[in-house]
C-alpha positions as CSV (number, residue, x, y, z in Angstrom):
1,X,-9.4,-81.7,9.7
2,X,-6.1,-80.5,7.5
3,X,-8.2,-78.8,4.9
4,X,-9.2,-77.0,7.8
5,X,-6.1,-76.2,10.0
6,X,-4.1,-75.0,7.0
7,X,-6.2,-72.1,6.2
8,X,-7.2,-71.4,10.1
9,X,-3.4,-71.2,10.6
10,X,-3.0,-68.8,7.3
11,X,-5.7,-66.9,8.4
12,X,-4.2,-66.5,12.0
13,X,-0.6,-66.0,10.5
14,X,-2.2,-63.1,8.3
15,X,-4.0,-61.4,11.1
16,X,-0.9,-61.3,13.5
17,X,1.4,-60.3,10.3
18,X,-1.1,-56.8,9.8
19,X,-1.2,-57.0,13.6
20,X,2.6,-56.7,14.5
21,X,2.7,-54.5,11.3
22,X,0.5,-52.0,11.7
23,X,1.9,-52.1,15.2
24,X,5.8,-51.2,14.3
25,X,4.2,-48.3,11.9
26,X,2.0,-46.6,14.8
27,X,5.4,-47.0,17.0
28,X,7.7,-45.9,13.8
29,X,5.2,-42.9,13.2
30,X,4.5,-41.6,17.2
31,X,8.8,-41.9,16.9
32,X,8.6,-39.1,13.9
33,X,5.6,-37.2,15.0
34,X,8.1,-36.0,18.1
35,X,10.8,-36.2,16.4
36,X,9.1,-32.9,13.9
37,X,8.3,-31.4,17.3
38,X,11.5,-32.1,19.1
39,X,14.1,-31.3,16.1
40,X,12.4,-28.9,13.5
41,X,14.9,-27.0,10.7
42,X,18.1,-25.6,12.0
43,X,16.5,-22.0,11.4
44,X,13.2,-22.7,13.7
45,X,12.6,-23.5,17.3
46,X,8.8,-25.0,18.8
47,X,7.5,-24.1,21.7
48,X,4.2,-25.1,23.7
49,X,2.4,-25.5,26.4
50,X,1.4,-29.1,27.1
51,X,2.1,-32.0,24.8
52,X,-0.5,-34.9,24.3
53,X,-0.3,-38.6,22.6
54,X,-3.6,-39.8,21.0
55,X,-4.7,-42.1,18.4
56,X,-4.9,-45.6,18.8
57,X,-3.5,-48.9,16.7
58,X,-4.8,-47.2,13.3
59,X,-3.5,-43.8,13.7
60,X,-0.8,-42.1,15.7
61,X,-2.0,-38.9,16.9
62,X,0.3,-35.7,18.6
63,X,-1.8,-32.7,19.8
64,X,0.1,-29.6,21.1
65,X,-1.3,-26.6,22.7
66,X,-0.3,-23.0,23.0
67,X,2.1,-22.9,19.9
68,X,4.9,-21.1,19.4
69,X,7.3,-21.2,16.6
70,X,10.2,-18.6,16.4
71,X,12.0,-18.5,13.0
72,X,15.2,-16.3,12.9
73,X,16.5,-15.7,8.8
74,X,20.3,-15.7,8.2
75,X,21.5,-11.9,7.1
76,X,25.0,-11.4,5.3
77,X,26.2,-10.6,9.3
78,X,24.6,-13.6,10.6
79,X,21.6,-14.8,12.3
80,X,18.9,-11.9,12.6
81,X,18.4,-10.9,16.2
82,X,14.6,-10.7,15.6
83,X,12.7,-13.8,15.1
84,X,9.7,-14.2,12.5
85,X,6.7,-16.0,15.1
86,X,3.6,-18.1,14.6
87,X,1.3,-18.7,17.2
88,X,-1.3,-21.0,17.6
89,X,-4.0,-22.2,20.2
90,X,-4.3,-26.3,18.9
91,X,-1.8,-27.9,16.6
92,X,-2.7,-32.0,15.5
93,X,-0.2,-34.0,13.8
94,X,-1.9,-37.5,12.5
95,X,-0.5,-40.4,10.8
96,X,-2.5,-43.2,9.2
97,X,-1.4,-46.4,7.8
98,X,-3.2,-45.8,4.5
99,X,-1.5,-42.9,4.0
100,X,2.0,-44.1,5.0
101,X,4.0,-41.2,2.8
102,X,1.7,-37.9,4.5
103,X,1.1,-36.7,8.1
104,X,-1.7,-34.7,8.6
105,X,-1.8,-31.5,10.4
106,X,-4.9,-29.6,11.7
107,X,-4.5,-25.8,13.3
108,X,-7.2,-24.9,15.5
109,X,-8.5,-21.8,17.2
110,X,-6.9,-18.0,16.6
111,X,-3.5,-18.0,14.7
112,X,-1.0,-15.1,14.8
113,X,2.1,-14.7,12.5
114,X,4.7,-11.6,13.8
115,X,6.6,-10.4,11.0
116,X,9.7,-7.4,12.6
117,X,10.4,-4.7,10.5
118,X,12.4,-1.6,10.4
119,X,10.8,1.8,9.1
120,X,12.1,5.3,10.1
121,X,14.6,4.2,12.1
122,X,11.7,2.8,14.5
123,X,12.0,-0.7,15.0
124,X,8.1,-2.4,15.2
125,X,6.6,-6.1,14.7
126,X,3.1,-6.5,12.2
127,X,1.2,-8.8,13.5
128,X,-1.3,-11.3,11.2
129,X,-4.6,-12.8,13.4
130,X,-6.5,-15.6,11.5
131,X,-9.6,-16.9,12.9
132,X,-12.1,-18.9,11.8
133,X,-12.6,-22.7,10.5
134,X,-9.9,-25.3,12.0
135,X,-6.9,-25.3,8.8
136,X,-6.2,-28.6,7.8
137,X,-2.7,-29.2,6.2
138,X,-1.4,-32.9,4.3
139,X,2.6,-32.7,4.4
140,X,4.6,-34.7,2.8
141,X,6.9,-37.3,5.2
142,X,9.9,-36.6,2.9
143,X,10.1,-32.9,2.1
144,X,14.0,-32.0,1.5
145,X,15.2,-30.9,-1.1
146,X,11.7,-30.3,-2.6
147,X,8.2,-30.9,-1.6
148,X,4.4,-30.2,-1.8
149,X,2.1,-29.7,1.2
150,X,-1.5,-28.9,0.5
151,X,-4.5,-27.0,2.8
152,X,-8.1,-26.6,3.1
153,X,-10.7,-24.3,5.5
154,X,-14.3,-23.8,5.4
155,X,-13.7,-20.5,6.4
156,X,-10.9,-18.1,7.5
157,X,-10.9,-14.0,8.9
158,X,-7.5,-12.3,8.5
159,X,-8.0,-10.1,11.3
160,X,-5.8,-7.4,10.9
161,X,-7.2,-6.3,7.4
162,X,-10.7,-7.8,7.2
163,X,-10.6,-10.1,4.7
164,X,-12.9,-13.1,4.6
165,X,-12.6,-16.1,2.7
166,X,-15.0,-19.4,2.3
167,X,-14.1,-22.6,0.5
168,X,-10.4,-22.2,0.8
169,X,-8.3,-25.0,-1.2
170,X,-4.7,-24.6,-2.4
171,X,-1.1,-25.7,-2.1
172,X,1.9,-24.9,-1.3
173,X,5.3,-25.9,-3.3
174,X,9.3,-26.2,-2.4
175,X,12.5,-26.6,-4.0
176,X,15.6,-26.2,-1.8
177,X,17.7,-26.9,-5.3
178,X,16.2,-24.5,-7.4
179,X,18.2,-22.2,-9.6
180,X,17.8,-19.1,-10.8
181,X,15.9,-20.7,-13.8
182,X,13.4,-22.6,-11.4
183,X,11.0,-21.4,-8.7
184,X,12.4,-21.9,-5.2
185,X,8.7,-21.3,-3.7
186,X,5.0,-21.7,-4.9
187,X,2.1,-20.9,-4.0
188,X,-1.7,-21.1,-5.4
189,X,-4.9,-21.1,-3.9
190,X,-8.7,-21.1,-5.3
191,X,-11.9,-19.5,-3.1
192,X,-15.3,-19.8,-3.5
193,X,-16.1,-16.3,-2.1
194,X,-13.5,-13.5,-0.5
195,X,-14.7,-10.4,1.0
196,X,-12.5,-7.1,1.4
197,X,-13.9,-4.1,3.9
198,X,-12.6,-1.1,1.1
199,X,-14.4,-2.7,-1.3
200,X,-18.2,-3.2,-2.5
201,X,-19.5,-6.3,-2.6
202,X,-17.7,-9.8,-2.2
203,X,-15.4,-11.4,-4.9
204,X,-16.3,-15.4,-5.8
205,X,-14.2,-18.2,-7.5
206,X,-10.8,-16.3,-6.6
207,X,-8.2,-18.0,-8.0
208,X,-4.1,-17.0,-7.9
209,X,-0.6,-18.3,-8.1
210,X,2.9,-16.7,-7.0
211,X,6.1,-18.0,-7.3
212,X,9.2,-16.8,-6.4
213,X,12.8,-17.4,-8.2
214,X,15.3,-19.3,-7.3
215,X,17.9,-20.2,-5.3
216,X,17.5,-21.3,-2.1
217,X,19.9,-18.4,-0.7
218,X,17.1,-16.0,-1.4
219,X,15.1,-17.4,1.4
220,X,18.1,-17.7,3.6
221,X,19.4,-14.5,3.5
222,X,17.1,-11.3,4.4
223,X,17.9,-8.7,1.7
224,X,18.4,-5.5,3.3
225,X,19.4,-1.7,2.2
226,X,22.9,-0.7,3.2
227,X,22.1,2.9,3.8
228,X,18.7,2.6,6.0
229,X,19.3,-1.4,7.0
230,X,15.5,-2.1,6.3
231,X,14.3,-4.9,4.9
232,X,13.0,-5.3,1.5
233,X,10.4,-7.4,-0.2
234,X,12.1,-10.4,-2.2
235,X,11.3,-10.9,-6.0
236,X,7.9,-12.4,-6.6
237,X,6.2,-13.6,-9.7
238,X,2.1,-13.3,-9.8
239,X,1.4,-15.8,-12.3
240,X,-2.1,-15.2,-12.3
241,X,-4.9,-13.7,-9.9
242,X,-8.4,-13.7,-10.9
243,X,-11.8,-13.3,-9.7
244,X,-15.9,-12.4,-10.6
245,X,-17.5,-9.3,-9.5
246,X,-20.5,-7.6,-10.5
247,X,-20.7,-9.4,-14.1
248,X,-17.2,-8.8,-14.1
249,X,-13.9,-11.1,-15.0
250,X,-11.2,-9.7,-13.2
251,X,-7.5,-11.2,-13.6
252,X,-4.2,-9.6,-13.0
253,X,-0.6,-10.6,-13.4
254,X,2.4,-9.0,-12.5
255,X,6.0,-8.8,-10.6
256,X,6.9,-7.4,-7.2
257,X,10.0,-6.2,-7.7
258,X,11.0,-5.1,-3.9
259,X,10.3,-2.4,-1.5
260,X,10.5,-2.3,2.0
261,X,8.2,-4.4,4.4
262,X,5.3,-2.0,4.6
263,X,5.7,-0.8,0.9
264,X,5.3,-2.9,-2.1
265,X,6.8,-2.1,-5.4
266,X,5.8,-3.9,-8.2
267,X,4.2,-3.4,-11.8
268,X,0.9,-5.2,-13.0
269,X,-1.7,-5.8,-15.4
270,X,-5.4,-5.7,-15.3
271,X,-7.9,-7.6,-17.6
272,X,-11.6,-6.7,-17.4
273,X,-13.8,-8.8,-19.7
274,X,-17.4,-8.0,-20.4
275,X,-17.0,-3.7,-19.2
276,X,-18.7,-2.1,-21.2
277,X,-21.9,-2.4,-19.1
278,X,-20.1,-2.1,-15.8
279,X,-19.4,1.4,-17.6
280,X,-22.6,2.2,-18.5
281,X,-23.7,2.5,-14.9
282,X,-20.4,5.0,-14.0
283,X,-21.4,8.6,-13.4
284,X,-18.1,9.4,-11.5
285,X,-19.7,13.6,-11.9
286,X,-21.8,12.6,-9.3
287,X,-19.4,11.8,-6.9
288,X,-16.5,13.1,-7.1
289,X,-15.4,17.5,-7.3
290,X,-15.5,18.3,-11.0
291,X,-11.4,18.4,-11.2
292,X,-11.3,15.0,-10.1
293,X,-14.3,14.0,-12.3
294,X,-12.4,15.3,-15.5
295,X,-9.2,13.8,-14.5
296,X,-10.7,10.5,-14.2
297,X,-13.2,10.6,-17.6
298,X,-10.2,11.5,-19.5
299,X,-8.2,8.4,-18.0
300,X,-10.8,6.4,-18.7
301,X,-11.3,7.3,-22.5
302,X,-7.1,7.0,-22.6
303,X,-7.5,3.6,-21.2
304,X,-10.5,2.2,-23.6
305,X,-8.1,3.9,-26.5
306,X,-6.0,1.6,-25.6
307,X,-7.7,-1.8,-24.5
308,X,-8.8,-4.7,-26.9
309,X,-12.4,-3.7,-27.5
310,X,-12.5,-5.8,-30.5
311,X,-12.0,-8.8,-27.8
312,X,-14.2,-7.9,-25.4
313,X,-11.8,-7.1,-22.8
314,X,-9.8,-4.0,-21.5
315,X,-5.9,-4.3,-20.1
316,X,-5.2,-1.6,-17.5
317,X,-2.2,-0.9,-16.3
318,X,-1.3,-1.3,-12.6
319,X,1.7,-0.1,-10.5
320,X,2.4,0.1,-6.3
321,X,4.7,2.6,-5.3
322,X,5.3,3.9,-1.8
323,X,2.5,1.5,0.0
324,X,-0.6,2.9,-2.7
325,X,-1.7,1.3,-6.1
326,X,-2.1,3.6,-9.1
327,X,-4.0,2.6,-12.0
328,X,-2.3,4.7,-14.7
329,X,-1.6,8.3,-12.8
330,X,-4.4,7.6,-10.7
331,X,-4.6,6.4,-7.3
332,X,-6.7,3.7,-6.4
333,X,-8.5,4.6,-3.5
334,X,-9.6,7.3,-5.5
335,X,-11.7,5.1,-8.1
336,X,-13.7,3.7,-5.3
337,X,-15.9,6.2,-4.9
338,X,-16.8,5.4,-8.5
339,X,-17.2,2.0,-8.4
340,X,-19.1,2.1,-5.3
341,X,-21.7,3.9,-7.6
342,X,-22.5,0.0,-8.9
343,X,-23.4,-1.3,-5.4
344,X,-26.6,-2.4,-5.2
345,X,-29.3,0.3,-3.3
346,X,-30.4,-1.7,-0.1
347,X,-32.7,0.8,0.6
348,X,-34.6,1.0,-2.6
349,X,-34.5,-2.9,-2.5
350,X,-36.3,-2.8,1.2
351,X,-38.6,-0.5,-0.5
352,X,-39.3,-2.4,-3.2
């Protein structure tokens, strides 16, 4: 009968040990999961519509609805008096005892982010619609001074400039004590297939990281011109950004270097690997006036000049100025014509 009770009584003891456990971490973890809601950063306020506890004994579970978050930067005169907002129809927060060190975060339905600007004189908002897949976000439950959050979505529509993405994995980095010789923010991000409406056919197996120098203050205070009062882009590194199309390796690196909030400036670099047979199929004298067509074959042969044939690859050089790329003296959205040229002919493939 003792070689019994003993381990009846251990087994008991064990069972109400991960009971009253797991019990203090669901009540620790619903206390935190409104305490992110109720008391976010100093620069933020939350807003919503109704408030909901879920979950159960193996997860603590807060779903919000009709989200707002208002984010006002610091200026050297204080507090800006327009708010930077994110919207959003469903917002879950989850904690699971497995995973005592992360709270999961899932954001559901259409997503908006405002962004104010000044331009002209005119003051005006740009507004940023995503739609698509549920996002689904793993924070860290310590995140000061530095931290890591990662994300994931099937699927995702920026609706204000068309862009579609599938497979979307990435991450995004902070370090409140960063110094000029560290990065302050990171970001990079892979996807299996991305889809832009100015130009042919899709990209696939996009991958890119930023970062952006430290310190801290350069996310605290919002840069702005003294004579015109607008504000300007902050520094930002791309470390790399590359992508497939069309039997082509496309990767580009480069440095934002300011310019106001509907105008990047920045200088880049393009490598194509494998062009010569993407050139092959060019016949820009088809397309485009004969000025135009001369201008572009003779940037062409200046830029082959000066690529790495030998390796198989050509560097381009990139530059935005005034809210429009320029591959060498020429403006982008004047090579797509061109490259349109290597889409292939739907109708000839019905015939066929």
């Amino acid at each position: 009968m003792k070689h019994f009770v003993k381990p009846a009584l251990g087994v008991l003891s064990a069972v109400l040990l991960l009971g009253g456990g797991l019990g203090v971490f669901n009540w620790k973890s619903q206390q935190y999961l409104n305490q992110l809601v109720t008391h976010p950063s100093g620069l933020c306020q939350i807003a919503y519509q109704s408030r909901q506890h879920a979950g159960g004994l193996l997860r603590s579970r807060l779903v919000l609805r009709g989200v707002q978050v208002a984010c006002a930067p610091s200026t050297h005169a204080g507090p800006a008096p327009r708010a930077v907002e994110y919207t959003a129809s469903t917002v879950t927060l989850e904690a699971v005892p497995w995973h005592p060190m992360q709270v999961r975060m899932q954001l559901g339905g259409a997503q908006s982010l405002s962004v104010p600007y000044e331009h002209d004189g005119v003051e005006d908002r740009r507004v940023f619609v995503l739609e698509g897949s549920p996002v689904a976000v793993v924070l860290p439950v310590r995140s000061w001074p530095a931290g890591r959050a990662t994300f994931t979505a099937p699927f995702v529509h920026l609706h204000a400039s068309g862009v579609s993405m599938t497979n979307v994995q990435g991450e995004w980095l902070w370090n409140t004590q960063a110094t000029f010789q560290a990065s302050v923010l990171g970001l990079s991000l892979s996807v299996a297939q991305m889809s832009v409406p100015t130009w042919p056919q899709h990209l696939e197996n996009v991958k890119a990281a930023f970062s952006m120098p430290g310190p801290y203050e350069r996310l605290r205070v919002l840069e702005e011109e003294e004579e015109s009062g607008q504000a300007i882009w902050p520094e930002l590194l791309v470390q790399k950004a590359s992508a497939d199309w069309n039997g082509l390796r496309l990767g580009v690196t480069g440095h934002v270097r300011g310019g106001h909030a509907t105008a990047v400036t920045g200088d880049f670099w393009l490598t194509v690997r494998d062009w010569k047979p993407f050139l092959e199929r060019l016949h820009p004298e088809k397309i485009l006036p004969p000025q135009q067509a001369a201008a572009f074959k003779d940037m062409l042969e200046d830029m082959i000049d000066r690529g790495d044939r030998s390796g198989g690859k050509l560097v381009l050089s990139l530059s935005a100025r005034n809210g429009y790329v320029y591959m060498g003296a020429m403006p982008l959205e004047q090579l797509l014509p061109v490259v349109r040229l290597v889409q292939p002919d739907n109708s000839a493939a019905s015939a066929q």
